[in-house]
C-alpha positions in Angstrom: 0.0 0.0 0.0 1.5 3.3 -1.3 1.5 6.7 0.6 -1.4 7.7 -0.7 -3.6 4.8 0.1 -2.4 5.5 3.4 -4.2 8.9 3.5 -8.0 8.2 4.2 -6.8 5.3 6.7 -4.6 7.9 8.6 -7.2 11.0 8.8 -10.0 8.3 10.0 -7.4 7.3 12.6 -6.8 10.9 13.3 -10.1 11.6 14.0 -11.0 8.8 16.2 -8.0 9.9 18.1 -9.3 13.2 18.6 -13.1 11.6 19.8 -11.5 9.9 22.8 -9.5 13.0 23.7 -12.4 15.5 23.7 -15.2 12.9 24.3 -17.4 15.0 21.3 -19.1 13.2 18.5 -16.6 11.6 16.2 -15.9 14.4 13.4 -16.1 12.5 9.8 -13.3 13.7 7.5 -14.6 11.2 4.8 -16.8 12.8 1.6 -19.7 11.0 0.6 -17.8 10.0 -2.6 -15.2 8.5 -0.7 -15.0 4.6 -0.2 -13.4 3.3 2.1 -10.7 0.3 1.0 -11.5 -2.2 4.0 -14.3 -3.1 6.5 -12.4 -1.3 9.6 -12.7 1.9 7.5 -16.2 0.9 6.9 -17.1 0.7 10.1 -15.2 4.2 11.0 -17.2 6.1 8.4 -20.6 4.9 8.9 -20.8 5.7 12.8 -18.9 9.0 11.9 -21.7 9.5 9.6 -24.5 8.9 12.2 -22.6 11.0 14.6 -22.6 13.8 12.3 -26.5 13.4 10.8 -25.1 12.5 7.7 -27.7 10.0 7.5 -27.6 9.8 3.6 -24.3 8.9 3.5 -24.6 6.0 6.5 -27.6 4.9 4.3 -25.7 4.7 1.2 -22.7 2.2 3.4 -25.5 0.0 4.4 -26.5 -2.9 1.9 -29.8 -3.8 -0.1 -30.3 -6.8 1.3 -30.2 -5.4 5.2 -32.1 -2.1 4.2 -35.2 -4.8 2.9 -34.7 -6.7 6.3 -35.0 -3.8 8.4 -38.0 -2.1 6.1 -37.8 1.5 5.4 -39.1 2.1 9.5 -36.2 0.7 10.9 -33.7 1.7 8.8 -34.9 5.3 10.0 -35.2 4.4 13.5 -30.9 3.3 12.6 -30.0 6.1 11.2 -31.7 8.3 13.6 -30.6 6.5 16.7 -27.1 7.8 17.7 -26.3 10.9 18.9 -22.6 10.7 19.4 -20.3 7.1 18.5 -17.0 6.1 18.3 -15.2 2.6 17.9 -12.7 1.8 20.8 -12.4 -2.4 20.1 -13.0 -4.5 16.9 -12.8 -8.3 17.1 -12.8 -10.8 14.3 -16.2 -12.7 15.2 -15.4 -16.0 13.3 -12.3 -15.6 15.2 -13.9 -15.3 18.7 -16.4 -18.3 17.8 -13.2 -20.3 17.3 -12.1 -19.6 20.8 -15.0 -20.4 21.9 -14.5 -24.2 20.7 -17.3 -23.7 17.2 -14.9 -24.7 14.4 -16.0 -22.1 11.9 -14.0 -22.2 8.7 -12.9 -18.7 7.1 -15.0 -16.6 6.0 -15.4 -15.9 1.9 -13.3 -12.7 0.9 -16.6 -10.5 0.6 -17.7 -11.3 3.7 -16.5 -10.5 7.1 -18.2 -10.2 10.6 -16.8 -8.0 13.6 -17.8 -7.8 17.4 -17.5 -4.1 18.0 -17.4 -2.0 21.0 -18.5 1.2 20.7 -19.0 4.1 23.1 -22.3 5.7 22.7 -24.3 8.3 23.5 -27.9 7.5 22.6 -30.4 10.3 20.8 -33.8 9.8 22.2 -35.3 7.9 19.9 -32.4 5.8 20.2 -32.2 4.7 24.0 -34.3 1.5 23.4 -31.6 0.3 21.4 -28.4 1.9 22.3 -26.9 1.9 26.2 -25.4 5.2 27.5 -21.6 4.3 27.1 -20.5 1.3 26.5 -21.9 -1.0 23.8 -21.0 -3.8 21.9 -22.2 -5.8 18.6 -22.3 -8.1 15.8 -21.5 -6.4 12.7 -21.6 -7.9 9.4 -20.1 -6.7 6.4 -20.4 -7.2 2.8 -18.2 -6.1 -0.2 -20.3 -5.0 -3.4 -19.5 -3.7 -6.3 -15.7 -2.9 -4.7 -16.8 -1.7 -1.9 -17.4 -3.0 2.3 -20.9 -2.0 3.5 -22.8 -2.7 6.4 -24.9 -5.9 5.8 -26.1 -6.1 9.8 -25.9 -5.0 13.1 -27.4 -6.7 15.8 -26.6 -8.5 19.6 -26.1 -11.7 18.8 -24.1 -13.1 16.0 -25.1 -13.3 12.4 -24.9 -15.5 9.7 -21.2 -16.0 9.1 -21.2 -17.5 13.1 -24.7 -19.3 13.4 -24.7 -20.7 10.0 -28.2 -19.0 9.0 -28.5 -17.3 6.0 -31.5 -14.8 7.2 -31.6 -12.5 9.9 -34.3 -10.1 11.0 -33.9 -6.6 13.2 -35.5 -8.6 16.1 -33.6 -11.3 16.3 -32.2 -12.1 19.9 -31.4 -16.0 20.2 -28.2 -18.0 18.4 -27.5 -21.3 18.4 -23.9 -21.6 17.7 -22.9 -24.6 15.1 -21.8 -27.8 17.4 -18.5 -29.0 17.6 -16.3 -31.6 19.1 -17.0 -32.1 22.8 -14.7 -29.9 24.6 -14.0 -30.4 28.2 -12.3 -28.6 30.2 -12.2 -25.3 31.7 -13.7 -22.2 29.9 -12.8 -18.8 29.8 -15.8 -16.2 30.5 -15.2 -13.1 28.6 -16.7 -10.4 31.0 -16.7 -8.0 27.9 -18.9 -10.1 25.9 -21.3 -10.7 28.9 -21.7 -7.7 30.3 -23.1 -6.9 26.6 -25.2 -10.2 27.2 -26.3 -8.9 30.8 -27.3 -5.0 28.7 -29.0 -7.1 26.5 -31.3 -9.1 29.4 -32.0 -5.7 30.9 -33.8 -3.9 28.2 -36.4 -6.6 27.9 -34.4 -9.2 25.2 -33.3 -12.5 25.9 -34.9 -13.5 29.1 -33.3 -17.1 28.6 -30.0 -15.9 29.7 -31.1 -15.8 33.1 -31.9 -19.5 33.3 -29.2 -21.8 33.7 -30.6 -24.5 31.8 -32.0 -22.6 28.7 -28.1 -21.5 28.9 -26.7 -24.7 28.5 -29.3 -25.2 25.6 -28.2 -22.2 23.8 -24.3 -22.7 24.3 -23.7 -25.9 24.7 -23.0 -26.5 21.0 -19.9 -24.7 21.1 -19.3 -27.6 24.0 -20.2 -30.4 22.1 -23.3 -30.5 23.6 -26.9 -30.9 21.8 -29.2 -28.3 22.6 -31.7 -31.4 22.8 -29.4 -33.0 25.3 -31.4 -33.6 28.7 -30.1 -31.1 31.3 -30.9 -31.5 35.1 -29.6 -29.0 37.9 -28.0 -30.5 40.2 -26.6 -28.2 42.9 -26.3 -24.5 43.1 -23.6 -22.9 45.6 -21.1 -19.9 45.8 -17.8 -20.6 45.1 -15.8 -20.3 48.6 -13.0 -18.3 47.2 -14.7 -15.5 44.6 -17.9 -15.7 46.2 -20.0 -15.9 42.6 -22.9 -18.2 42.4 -22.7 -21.2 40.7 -25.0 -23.8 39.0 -24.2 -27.0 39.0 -26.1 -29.4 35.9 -25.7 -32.4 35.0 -26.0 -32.9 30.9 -26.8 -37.0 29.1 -25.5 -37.3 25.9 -25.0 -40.8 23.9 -25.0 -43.0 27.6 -22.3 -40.5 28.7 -22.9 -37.7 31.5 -21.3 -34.5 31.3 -21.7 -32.0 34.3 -21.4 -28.6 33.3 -20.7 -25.2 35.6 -21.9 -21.9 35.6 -21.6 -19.0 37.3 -23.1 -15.2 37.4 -20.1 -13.2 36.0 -22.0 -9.8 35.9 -24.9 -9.4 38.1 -25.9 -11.9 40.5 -29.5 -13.1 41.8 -32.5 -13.6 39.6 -31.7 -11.0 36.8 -28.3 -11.7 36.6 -27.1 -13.5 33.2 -25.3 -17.8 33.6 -22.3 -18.5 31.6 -20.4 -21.5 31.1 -17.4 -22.0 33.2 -16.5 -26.0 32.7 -17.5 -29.0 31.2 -16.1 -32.1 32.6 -17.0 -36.1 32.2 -19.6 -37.2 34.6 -19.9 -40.8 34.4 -22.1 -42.9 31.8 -25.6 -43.9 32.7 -28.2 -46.2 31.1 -30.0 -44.8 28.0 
């Protein structure tokens, strides 16, 4: 990449710098003939744009395909729902599936799908979808025609992760492909819950407060069968970090699997389960 190329990446760069110094809305230095050469600059622009009411120009970065799923309402309610936005963290999402034990193989080169955090500052039409501060979501992109544009946003993970090849505004459960059991302990990303826990908060996926419907909706990327039979077992604190746990115990092909959570974000009855540890339980008879 010559100098030049180097230019539009460099003033974007520039300008988010700038955001987190003065904590105003992200100041686009973009045109609305520029296009940006990769999905990161993609994802720069079109939150500049919102930030900035340049809501032809965010519309114009979005596809066809998401504009029809979100119907001419919604993509108004989008474009008219931030106030002030800028990017602080960008992960690979097939990436972070993998981590997570799912297997995915690489996504096709005009594809891509990011887990983005974002600080935010909601307008009010926007607070019923955006948190004060800290956010995070799934954003797919989609080159066209040369260039990246925004081809969904949402929660939970799209297409590229789950394996579905639809997705609606409202969609608020995933089911993660299954892969090969994987025992062990597990690593709980407080990041990504804490998104899960803002998510369970405003009204949208109440299962994430039961520790069975958990294991349903995340035990693929354990191995496990979300029509596995599940049966709680114990619940406790653990003695040392004082977080509550579930104990449950999961039968799969005459082997028994006992799988832990625990309440990483908020505990009691509103507070979101994760997975902590999956670890052979015995066999029983079928």
């Amino acid at each position: 990449m010559d100098q030049v190329d180097r230019l539009p990446r460099r003033a974007l760069l520039l300008s988010a710098t700038l955001t987190l110094l003065s904590g105003c809305s992200t100041v686009s230095i973009l045109s609305s003939t520029s296009t940006p050469r990769d999905p990161r600059e993609t994802l720069d622009a079109f939150f500049s744009f919102l930030a900035t009411s340049r809501y032809d120009d965010a519309k114009r970065m979005m596809t066809p395909s998401f504009q029809a799923r979100l119907g001419s309402e919604g993509v108004d309610a989008l474009l008219h729902s931030i106030h002030s936005a800028h990017i602080t963290d960008v992960i690979d999402a097939v990436t972070w599936a993998n981590q997570l034990g799912a297997q995915l193989p690489a996504p096709p080169p005009d594809r891509r799908e990011f887990l983005v955090t974002l600080e935010v500052t909601p307008s009010s039409e926007g607070q019923r979808s955006w948190s004060v501060g800290t956010n995070r979501r799934f954003i797919d992109l989609s080159k066209r025609r040369g260039a990246w544009e925004i081809d969904g946003i949402a929660v939970s993970p799209g297409p590229l992760i789950t394996g579905r090849t639809e997705q609606t505004s409202n969609q608020t459960t995933v089911v993660l492909p299954i892969s090969a059991l994987r025992l062990g302990p597990a690593p709980v990303n407080r990041a990504l819950y804490a998104a899960r826990q803002s998510a369970v908060e405003r009204g949208a996926i109440p299962w994430a407060t039961d520790p069975v419907e958990v294991i349903h909706h995340d035990g693929p990327s354990f191995g496990l069968n979300p029509s596995d039979p599940v049966k709680v077992i114990r619940q406790d604190r653990d003695p040392t970090s004082l977080v509550p746990r579930t104990f449950a115990v999961v039968h799969q092909g005459g082997k028994a699997y006992l799988v832990t959570l625990i309440q990483p974000i908020r505990t009691g009855s509103g507070g979101i389960w994760a997975i902590s540890e999956v670890e052979a339980y015995g066999t029983f008879a079928p």
